[in-house]
C-alpha positions in Angstrom: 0.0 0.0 0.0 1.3 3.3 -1.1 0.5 6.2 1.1 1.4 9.6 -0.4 1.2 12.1 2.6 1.6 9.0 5.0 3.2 11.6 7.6 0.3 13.9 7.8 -2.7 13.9 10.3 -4.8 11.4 8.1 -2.1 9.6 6.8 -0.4 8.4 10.0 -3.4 6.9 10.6 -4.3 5.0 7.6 -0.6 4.0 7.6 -1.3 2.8 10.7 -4.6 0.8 10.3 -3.4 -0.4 7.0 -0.3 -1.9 9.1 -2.6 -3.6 11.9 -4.9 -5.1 8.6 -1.5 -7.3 8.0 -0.2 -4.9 4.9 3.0 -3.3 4.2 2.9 0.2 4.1 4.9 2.4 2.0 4.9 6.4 3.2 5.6 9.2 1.2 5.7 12.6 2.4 7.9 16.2 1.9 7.0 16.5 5.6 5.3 20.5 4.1 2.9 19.8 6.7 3.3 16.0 7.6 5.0 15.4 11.2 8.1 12.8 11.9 6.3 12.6 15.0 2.9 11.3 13.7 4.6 7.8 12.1 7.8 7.2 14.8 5.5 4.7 16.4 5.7 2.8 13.1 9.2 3.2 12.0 10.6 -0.1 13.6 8.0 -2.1 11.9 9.2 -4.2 9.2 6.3 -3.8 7.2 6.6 -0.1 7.4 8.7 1.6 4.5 9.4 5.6 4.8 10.4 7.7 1.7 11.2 11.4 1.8 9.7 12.7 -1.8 7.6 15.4 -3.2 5.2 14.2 -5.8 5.1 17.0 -7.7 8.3 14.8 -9.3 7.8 11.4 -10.7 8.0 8.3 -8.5 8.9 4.9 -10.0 7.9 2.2 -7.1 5.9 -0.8 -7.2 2.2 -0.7 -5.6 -0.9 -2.9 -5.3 -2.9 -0.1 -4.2 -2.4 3.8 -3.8 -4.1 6.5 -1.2 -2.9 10.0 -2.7 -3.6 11.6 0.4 -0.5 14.6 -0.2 -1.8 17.8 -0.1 -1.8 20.7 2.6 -5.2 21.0 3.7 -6.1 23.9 5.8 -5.8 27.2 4.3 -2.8 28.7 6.5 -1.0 25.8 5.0 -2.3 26.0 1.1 -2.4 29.5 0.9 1.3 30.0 2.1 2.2 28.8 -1.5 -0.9 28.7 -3.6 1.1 27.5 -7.0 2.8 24.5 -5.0 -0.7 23.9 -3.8 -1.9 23.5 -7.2 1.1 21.8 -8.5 0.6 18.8 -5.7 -2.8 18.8 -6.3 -2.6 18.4 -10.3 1.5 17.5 -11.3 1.0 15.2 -8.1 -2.3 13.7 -9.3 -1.0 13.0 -12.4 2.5 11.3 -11.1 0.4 9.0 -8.7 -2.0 7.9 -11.5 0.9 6.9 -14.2 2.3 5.1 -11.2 -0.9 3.1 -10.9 -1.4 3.0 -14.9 1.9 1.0 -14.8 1.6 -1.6 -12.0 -2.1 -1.7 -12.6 -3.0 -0.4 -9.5 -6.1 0.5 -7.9 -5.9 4.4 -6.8 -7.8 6.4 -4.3 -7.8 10.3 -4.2 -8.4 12.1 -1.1 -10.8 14.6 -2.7 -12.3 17.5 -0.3 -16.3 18.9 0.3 -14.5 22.4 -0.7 -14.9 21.3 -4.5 -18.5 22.4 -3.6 -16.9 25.8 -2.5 -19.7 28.2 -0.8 -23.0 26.0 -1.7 -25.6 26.9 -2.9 -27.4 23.6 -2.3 -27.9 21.5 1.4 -26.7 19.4 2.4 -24.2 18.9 -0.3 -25.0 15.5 -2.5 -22.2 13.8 -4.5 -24.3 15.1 -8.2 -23.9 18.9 -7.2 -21.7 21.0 -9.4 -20.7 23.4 -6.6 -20.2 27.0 -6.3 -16.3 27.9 -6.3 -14.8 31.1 -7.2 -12.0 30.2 -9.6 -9.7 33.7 -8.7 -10.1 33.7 -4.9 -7.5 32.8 -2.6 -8.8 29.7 -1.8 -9.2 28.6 -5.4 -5.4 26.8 -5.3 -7.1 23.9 -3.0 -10.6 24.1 -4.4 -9.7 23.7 -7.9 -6.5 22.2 -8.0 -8.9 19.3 -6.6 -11.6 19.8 -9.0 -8.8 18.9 -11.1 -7.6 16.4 -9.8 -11.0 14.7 -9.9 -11.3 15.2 -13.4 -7.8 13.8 -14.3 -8.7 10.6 -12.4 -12.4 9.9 -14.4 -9.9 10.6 -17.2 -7.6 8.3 -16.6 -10.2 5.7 -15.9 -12.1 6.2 -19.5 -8.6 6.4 -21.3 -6.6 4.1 -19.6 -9.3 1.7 -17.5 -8.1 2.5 -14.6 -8.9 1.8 -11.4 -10.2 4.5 -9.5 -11.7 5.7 -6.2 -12.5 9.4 -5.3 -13.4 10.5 -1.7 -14.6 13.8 -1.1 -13.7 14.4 2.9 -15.5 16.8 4.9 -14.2 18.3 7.9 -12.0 15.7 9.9 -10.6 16.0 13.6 -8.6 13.8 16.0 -5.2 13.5 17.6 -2.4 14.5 15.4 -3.7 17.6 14.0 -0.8 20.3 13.7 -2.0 23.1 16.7 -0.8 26.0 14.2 -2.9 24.9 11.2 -5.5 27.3 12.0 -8.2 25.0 11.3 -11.2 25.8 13.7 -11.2 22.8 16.3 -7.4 22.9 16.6 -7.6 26.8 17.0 -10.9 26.7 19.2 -8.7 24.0 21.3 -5.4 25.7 21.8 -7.1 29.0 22.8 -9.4 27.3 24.9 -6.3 25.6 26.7 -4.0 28.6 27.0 -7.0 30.5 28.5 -7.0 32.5 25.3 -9.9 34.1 23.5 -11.7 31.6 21.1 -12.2 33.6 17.9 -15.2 33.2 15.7 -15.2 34.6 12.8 -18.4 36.2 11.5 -21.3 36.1 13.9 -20.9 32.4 14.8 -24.0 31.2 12.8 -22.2 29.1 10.1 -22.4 25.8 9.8 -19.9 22.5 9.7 -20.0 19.3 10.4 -17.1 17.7 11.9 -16.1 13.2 11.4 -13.7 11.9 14.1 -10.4 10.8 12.4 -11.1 6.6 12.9 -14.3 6.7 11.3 -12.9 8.8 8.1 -10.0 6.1 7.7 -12.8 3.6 7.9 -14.5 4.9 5.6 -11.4 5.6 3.2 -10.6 1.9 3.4 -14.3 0.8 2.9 -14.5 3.0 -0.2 -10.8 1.5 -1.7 -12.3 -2.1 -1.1 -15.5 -1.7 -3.0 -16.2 -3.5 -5.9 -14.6 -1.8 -9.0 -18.0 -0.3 -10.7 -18.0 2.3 -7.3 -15.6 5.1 -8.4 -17.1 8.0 -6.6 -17.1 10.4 -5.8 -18.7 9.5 -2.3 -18.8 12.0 0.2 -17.2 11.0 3.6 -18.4 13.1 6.4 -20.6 13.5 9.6 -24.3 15.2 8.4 -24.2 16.1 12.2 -24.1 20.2 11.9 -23.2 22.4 14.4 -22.6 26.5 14.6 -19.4 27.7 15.5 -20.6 29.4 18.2 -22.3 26.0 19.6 -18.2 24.2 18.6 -16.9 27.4 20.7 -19.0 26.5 23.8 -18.6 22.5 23.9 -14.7 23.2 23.3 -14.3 25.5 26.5 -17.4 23.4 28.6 -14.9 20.4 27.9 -11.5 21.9 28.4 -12.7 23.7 31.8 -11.6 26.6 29.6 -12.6 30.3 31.2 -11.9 31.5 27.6 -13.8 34.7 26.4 -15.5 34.8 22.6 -13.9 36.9 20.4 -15.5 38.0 16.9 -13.4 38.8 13.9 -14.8 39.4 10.3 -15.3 36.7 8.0 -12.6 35.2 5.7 -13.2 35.7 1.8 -15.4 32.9 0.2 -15.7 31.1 3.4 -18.9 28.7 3.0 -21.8 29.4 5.3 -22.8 26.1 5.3 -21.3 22.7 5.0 -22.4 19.4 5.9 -22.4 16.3 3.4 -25.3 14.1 2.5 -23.9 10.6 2.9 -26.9 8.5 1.3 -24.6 7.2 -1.2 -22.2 6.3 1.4 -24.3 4.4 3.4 -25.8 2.4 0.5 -22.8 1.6 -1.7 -20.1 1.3 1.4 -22.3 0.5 4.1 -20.4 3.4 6.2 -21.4 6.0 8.5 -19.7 7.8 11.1 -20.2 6.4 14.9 -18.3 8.9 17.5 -20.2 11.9 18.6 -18.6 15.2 18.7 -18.7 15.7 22.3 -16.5 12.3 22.7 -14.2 12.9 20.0 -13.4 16.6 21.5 -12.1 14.9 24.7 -9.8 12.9 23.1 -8.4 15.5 21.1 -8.4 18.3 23.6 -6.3 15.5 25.5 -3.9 15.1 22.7 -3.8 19.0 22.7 -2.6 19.4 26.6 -0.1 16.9 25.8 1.6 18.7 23.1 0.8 21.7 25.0 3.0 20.1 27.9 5.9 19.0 25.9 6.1 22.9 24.8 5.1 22.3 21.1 4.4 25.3 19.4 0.5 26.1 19.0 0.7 29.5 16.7 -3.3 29.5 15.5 -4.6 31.2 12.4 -7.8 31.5 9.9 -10.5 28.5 10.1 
């Protein structure tokens, strides 16, 4: 199993089911925003290969299957260098699916819910076109992954491939960088340092948030499928919550005496998101089982570790 981005918060842990499933795992990452720390648990197992490498260049390994997970995905991260963004999200794509056209493998792409950009349409179904500006500043993640979706239906009309495409909605859990300004990892380190928790807007926007193990579960589910289910398939919890109801539950968990803090609204950030998972529950037979409040304590845990150890915890933008 080849894991691009096997270093980052989702791919240390599918590197790490796919390991306990009895396969051996190879990881690729630039470690951009993937973390040594995530996989050293996994580095003195034998079935557990590391490689340093950007996929923007070509990669000649052998493969049964391949996750293309590489991609910064919070906008601190894909913003800092919007043309790399796009290059790992296209060049990459491309690389990763002539690797699989040549050892006839079967390849999954870790697509995202912001190819639906600000929606116009809720919940979001899998047959909606979406609503993305294509000049914004966000547009180097949401189209360079539009992209990438098309190049892989591509691939699979001109060359047969094999192909799955997962488009992720918001994910949380342990192993989430503290300064990737994402809103649960911001909401959390504020809330620990005793910080103001800053909203953005009034509050009244929508996500819905998937705990890490039932994403991977439902990546895994997905790559396994019988070979006529392609995708996309959204992957997601249709539980929605306000930011200002996240705010509260983060501080009511942390024992946090945190203020609220309002700052304007980001450009082209949605107002709603939250996936309709019908075809995901049909084809897959998946659906997310841990409720928000209990995957908050374990990451809030996680959080005061790092916290602990002195880790750095700049926050940012949701």
């Amino acid at each position: 199993m080849l894991v691009t981005g096997g270093a980052g918060f989702l791919g240390s842990f599918l590197s790490e089911e796919l390991l306990g499933r009895g396969h051996d795992v190879l990881c690729v990452d630039n470690f951009y925003t993937g973390m040594k720390r995530n996989i050293e648990h996994l580095l003195d197992n034998p079935r557990f290969e590391l490689l340093r490498h950007d996929i923007t260049f070509p990669l000649s390994v052998e493969t049964d299957q391949i996750y293309n997970l590489a991609c910064p995905a919070s906008p601190i991260h894909y913003q800092y260098d919007p043309v790399q963004t796009t290059k790992t999200s296209v060049h990459g794509a491309i690389n990763m699916l002539d690797v699989a056209r040549r050892t006839k493998a079967r390849i999954l792409q870790a697509s995202t819910s912001e190819v639906y950009g600000d929606p116009t349409v809720h919940p979001q179904r899998e047959e909606y076109w979406g609503n993305v500006n294509p000049l914004g500043p966000r547009a180097c993640y949401d189209e360079g992954k539009r992209c990438a979706e098309t190049l892989f239906f591509d691939y699979r009309r001109q060359f047969g491939l094999s192909i799955k495409v997962a488009r992720i909605f918001n994910t949380y859990g342990p192993r989430m960088r503290p300064d990737d300004g994402r809103v649960i990892s911001n909401f959390v380190v504020q809330a620990l340092k005793g910080d103001p928790l800053t909203i953005y807007g009034d509050g009244s926007q929508t996500r819905s948030f998937c705990y890490v193990t039932d994403l991977i579960s439902g990546l895994i589910a997905l790559m396994d499928s019988d070979d006529e289910i392609t995708g996309p398939i959204n992957l997601g919890n249709p539980v929605e919550f306000t930011m200002r109801e996240l705010a509260d539950l983060i501080i009511d968990l942390s024992g946090s005496r945190s203020a609220i803090l309002h700052q304007p609204l980001p450009e082209d950030d949605p107002r709603q998101r939250s996936p309709d998972i019908a075809r995901a529950r049909e084809t897959l037979g998946w659906e997310p089982g841990i409720a928000l409040r209990d995957g908050l304590r374990t990451t809030i845990g996680y959080f005061e570790e790092l916290l602990s150890l002195g880790v750095n915890a700049g926050t940012g933008s949701q």
